[in-house]
N, C-alpha and C positions, 0 to 999 in steps of 0.2 A: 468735618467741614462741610456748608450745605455744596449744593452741586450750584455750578456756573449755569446760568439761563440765558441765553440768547435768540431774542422774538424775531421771524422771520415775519412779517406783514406784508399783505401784497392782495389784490382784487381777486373777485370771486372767479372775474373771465382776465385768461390773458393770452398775450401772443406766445406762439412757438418758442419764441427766445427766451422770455420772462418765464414761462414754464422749466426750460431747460437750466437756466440761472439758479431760480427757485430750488429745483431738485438736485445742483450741481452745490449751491447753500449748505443744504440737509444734508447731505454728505459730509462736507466739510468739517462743520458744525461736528455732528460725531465721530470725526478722524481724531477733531480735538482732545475731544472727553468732554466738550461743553453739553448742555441739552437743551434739545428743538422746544421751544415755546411758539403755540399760530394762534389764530383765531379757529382751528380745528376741524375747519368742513370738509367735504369732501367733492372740492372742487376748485380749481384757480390756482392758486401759489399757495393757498394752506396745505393743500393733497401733493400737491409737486413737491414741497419744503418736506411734507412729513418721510414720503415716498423718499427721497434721498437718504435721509438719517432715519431711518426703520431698515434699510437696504444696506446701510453702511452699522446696523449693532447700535444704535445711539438710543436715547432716552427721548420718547416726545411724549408732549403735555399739549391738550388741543383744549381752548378754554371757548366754549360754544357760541354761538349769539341766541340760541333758544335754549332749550328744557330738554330737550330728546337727545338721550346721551346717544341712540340709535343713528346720530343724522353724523356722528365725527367719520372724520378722514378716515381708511385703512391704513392701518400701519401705530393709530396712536396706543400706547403706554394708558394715558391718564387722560380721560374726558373729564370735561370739566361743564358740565350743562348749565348754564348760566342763566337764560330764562332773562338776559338783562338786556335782550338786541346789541344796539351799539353802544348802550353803557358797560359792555364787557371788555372795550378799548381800553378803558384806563387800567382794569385788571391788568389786560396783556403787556401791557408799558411797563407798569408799576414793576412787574414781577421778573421784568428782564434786565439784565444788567446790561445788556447793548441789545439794542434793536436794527435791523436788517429790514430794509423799505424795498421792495421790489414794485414795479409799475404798478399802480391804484387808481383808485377816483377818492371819493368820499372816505369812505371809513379808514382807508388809507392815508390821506392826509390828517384826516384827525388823530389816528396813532399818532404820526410825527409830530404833530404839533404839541400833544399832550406828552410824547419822548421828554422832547423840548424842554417843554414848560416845568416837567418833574427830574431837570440836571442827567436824563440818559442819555448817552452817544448814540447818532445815529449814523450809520452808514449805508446812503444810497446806491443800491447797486442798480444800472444801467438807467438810471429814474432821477431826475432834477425836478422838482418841484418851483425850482425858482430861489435866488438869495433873498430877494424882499420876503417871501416866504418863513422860508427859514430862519432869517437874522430876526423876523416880528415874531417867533414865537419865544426866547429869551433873551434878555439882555448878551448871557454867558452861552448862548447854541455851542454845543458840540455837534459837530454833523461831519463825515467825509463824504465825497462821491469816488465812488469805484466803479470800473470798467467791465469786471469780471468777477466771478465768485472768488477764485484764486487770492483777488487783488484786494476784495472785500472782506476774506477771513483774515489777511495780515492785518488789516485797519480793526477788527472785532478783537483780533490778537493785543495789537495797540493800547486801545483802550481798559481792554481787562488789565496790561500791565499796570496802566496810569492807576487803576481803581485795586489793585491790590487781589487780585481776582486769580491770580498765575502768576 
């Protein structure tokens, strides 16, 4: 059976909180037996995400926005140098079965939206984007918003149930 993927997205810079959220995520994430999917860098909530679930035994997959497998997080499993900038968004979506949105700007929202638009659950952890937002990216949006990592691996839990995934 392949392994459960679960994309942790979130900005290159973030606050204290979103950092600790991030890595409190990654953790989680591999308590489960799910595995960490980022954008891979090695900085902001990809490094925080990865740094949890590398810390906690877990499987991370870091899928690049350049070419230099040299520039991923520590802690990743599997770089992924992609050479596609932000065209490696929709890779990171595509390839997670629930996606996990910590505070962003840009590439961040574009994840979610393209979540969205390709039928994957999203759950907002500490981060509202707005429901005009979110309800314009599909007819059928799945999205929660959670308060806490805690709160956000039951809703990641949830939805792998809905999808056959556990």
């Amino acid at each position: 059976m392949r392994k459960t993927i679960v994309g942790v997205m979130g900005g290159c810079t973030a606050s204290e909180k979103t950092m600790e959220n991030a890595r409190e995520m990654g953790r989680l994430i591999a308590e489960n037996g799910w595995t960490l999917l980022s954008g891979g860098r090695a900085f902001g909530v990809m490094q925080a995400s990865v740094t949890g679930a590398h810390e906690a035994g877990g499987l991370t997959i870091g899928v690049l926005y350049d070419d230099d497998r040299d520039n991923g997080a520590v802690g990743l499993d599997i770089v992924i140098p992609s050479g596609m900038g932000a065209g490696r968004n929709a890779i990171n979506v595509l390839s997670s079965d629930v996606v996990v949105a910590c505070q962003g700007t840009g590439g961040t929202t574009s994840e979610i939206a393209l979540a969205l638009r390709f039928g994957r659950p999203v759950v907002l952890l500490d981060f509202n984007p707005g429901e005009t937002f979110l309800d314009s990216c599909a007819a059928d949006a799945q999205y929660s918003l959670a308060s806490t990592p805690a709160e956000a691996a039951e809703m990641v839990a949830s939805y792998l149930k809905k999808l056959g995934r556990i």
